[in-house]
C-alpha positions as CSV (number, residue, x, y, z in Angstrom):
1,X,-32.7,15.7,0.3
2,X,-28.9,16.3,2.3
3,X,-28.1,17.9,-1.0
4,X,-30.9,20.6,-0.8
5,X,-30.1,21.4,2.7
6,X,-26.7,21.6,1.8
7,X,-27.4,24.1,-1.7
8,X,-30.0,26.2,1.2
9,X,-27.3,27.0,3.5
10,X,-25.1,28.1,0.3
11,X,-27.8,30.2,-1.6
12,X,-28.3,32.0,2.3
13,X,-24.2,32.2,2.7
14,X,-23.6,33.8,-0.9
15,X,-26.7,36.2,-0.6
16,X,-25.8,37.8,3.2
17,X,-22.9,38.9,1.5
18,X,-24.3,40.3,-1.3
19,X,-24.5,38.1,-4.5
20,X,-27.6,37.1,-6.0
21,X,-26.7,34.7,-8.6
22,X,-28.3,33.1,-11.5
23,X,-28.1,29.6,-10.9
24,X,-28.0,26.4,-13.6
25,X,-28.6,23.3,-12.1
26,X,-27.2,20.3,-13.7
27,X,-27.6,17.0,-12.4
28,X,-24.7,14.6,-13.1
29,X,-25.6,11.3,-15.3
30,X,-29.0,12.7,-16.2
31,X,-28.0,16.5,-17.9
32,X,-24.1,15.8,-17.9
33,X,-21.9,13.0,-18.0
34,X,-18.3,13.5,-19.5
35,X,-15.9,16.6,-18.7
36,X,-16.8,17.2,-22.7
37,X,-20.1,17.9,-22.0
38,X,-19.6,19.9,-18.6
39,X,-16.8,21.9,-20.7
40,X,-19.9,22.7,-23.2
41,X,-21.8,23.7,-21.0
42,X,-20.2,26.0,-19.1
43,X,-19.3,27.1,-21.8
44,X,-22.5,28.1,-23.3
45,X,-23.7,29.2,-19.5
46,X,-20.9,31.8,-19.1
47,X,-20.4,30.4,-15.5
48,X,-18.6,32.2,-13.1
49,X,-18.4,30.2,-10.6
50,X,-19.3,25.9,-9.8
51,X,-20.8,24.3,-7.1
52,X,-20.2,20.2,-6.9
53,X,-22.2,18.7,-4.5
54,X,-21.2,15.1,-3.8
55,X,-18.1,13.6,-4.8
56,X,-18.6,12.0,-7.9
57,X,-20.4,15.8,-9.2
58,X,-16.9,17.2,-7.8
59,X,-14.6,14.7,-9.4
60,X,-16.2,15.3,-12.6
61,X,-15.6,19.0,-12.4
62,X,-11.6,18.4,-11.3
63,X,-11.4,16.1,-14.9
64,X,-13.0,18.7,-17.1
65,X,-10.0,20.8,-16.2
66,X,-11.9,24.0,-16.5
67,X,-10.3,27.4,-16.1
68,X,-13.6,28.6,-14.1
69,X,-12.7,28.4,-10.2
70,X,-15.4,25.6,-8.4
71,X,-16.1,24.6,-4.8
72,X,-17.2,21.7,-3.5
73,X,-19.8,20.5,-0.6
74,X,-20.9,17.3,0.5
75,X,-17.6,15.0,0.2
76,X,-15.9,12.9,2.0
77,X,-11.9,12.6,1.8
78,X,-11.1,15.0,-0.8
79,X,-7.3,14.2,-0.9
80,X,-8.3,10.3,-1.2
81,X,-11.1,11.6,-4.1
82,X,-8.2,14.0,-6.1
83,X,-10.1,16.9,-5.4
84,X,-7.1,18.7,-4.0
85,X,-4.8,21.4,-6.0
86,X,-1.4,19.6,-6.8
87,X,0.8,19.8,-9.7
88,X,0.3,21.5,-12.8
89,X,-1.9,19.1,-14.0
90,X,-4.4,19.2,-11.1
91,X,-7.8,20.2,-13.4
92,X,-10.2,22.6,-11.9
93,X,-8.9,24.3,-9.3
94,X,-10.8,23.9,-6.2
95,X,-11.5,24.3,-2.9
96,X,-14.8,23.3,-0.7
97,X,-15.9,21.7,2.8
98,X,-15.8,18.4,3.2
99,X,-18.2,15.8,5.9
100,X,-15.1,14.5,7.4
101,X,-14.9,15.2,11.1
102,X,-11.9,15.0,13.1
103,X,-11.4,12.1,15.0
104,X,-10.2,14.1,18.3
105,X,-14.1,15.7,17.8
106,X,-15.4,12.3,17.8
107,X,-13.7,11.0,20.4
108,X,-14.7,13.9,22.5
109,X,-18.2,13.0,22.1
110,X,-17.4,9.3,23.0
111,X,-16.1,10.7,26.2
112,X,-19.3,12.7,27.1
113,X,-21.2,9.5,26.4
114,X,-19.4,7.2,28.0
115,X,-16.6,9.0,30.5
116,X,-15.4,5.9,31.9
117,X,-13.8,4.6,28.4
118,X,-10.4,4.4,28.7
119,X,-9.3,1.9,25.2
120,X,-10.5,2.5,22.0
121,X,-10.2,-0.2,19.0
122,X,-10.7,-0.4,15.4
123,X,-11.1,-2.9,12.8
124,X,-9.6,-2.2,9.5
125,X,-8.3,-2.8,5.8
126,X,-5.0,-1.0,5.7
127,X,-5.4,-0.6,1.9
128,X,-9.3,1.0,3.0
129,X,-8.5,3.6,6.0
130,X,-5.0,3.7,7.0
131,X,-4.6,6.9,7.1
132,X,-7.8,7.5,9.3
133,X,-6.7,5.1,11.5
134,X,-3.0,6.6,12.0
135,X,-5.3,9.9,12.8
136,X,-6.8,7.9,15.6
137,X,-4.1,6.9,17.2
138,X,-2.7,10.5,16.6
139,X,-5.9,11.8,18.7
140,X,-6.1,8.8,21.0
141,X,-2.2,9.8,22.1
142,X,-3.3,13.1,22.8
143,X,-6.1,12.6,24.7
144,X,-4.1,9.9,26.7
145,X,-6.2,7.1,25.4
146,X,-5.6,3.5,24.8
147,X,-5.8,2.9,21.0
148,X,-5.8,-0.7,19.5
149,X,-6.2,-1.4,15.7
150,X,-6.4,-4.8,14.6
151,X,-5.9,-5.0,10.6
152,X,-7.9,-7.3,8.4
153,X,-8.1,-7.9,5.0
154,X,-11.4,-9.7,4.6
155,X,-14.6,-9.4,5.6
156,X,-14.6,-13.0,6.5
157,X,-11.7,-11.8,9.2
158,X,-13.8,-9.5,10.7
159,X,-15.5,-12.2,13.9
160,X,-11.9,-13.5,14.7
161,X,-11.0,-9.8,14.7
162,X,-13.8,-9.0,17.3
163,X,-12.6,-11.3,19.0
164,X,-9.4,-11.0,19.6
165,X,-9.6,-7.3,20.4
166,X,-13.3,-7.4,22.8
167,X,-10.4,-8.2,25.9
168,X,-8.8,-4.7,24.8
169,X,-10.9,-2.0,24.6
170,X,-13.8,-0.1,26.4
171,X,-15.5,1.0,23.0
172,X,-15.5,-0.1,19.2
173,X,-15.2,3.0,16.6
174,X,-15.8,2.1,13.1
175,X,-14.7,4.0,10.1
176,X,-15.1,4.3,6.6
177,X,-14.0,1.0,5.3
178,X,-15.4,-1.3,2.2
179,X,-13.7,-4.6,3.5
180,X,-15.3,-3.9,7.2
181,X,-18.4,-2.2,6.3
182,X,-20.0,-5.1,4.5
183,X,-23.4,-5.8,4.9
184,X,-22.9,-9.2,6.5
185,X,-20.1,-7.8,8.5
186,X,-22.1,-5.0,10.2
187,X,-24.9,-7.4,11.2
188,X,-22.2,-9.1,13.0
189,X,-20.7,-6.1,14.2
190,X,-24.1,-4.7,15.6
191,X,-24.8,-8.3,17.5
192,X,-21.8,-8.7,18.6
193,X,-21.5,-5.4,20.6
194,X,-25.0,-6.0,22.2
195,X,-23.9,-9.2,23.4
196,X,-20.4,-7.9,24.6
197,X,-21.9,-5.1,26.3
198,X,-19.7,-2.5,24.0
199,X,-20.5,1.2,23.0
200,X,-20.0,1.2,19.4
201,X,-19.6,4.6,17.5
202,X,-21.4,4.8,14.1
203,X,-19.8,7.3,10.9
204,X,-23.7,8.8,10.9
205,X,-26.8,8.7,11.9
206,X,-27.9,5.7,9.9
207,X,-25.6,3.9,11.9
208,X,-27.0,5.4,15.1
209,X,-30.4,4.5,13.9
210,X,-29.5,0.6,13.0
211,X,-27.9,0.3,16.6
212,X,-24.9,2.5,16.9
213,X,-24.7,3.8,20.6
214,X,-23.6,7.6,19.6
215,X,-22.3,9.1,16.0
216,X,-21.3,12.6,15.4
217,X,-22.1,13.9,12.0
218,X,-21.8,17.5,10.2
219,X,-25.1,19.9,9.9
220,X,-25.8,19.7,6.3
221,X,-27.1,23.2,5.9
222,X,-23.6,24.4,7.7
223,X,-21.6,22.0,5.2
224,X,-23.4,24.1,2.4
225,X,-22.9,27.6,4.2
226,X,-18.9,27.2,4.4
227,X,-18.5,26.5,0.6
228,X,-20.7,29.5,-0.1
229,X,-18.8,31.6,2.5
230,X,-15.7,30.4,0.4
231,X,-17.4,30.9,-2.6
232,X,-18.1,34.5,-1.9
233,X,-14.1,35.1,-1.0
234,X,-13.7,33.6,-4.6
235,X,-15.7,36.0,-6.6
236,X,-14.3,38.7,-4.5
237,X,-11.1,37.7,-6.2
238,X,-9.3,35.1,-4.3
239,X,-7.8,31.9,-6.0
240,X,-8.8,28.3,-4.6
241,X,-5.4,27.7,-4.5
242,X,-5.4,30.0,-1.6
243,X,-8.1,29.1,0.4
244,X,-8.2,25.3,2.2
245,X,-10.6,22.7,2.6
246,X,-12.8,23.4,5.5
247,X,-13.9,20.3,7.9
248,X,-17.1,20.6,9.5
249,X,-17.9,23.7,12.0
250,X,-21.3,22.7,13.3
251,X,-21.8,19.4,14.6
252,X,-24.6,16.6,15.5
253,X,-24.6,14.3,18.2
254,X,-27.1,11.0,17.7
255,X,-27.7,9.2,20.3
256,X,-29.5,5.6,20.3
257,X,-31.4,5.5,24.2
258,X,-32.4,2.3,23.5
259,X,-29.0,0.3,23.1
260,X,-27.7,2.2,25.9
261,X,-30.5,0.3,27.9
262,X,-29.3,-2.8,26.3
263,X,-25.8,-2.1,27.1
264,X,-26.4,-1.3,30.6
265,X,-25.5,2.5,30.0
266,X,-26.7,5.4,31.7
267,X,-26.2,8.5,29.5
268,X,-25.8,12.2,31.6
269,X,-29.2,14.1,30.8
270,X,-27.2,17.0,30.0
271,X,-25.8,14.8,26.8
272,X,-29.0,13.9,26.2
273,X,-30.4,17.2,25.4
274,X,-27.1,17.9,23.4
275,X,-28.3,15.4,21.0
276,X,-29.8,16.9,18.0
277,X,-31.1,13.1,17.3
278,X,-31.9,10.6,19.6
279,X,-33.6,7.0,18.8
């Protein structure tokens, strides 16, 4: 269903300026599988132009090393995923807009929600989210922030981690991490912040909706509008290489009322009513 949103907000960005395109739709695993048969394909198609949405649809297009130019929607990480245009042997050349938003963003929100926070902390695998982490601490500096990150490199470490860095902080912000983000460990996660009294700051809504205090998330339909504003600049003739990834433009504040009760948190109204979601 994201994906739909995200292909109506491209369809409305590529026709306002202009382009009214016959469109295949191929969906990955079920109509192709291998950069062999995406080659084939495109070949018999004549295509002009490819949209990837989701990573794994993108990565497959970057393998099939196709000289048709493609954009992306709907990832996460794209340097991380090898979407990126590097080297001479960098496949498909690429470019898109990507669900990551920037920690200084998310940390703004945190503010509104809670103004009083003055420590952030984050639990992580070093080999998961280093570099995400580095960017907090990167936006934490700059916003004169207290920023501590206590590395694990189990789930099983993830209580004693808690733990050990509740006397620190003012909030918990989690972030996209296998070895953290464990089923088990985000039951724990979730109960221990109620029982601590800590805003914790969910990666999306879901989190929001399992118990998260706040989350801010990308508008879907915007995601899809950016790669078909970018897609547009490409058939007008510009090369991938040329144009960056774009991070989120339009975002969505989620809000869970209830934990805040639970927490002892009184949320500013005019928050409230920023919240596109609230639970």
């Amino acid at each position: 269903q994201d994906y739909q949103v995200a292909l109506r907000g491209f369809r409305t960005a590529i026709i306002e300026r202009g382009y009214d395109p016959t469109v295949t739709m191929l969906t990955l695993n079920t109509d192709v599988s291998t950069p062999a048969e995406l080659q084939s394909t495109c070949s018999e198609h004549k295509v002009d132009l490819i949209l990837a949405l989701g990573t794994d649809a993108a990565k497959l297009v970057k393998e099939a090393n196709l000289a048709i130019p493609s954009v992306f929607a709907m990832v996460s990480e794209p340097g991380a995923s090898g979407l990126l245009n590097s080297g001479e042997n960098a496949g498909t050349p690429m470019t898109g807009s990507c669900l990551d938003v920037p920690v200084s963003e998310q940390f703004a929100s945190l503010l509104e929600v809670v103004p009083g926070i003055r420590r952030i902390g984050v639990i992580y695998d070093p080999n998961e989210s280093q570099l995400m982490v580095d960017e907090g601490r990167v936006a934490a500096n700059r916003m004169d922030l207290g920023f501590v990150a206590y590395p694990v490199h189990s789930e099983t470490e993830v209580p004693k981690a808690l733990s050990a860095i509740r006397p620190r902080i003012d909030a918990l912000w989690l972030v996209s991490d296998r070895t953290v983000l464990t089923t088990q460990s985000l039951q724990y996660i979730f109960l221990f912040a109620f029982q601590n009294n800590l805003p914790l700051m969910g990666l999306s809504e879901h989190f929001v909706r399992m118990g998260a205090l706040l989350a801010v998330g990308p508008d879907y339909e915007d995601v899809g509008r950016q790669s078909g504003e970018l897609a547009a600049k490409i058939l007008k003739g510009r090369d991938p290489d040329e144009l960056p990834v774009v991070s989120p433009r339009k975002l969505m504040l989620s809000l869970n009322l209830r934990t805040a009760r639970i927490i002892g948190l009184d949320i500013p109204d005019r928050v409230v009513r920023k919240a596109a979601v609230t639970y």
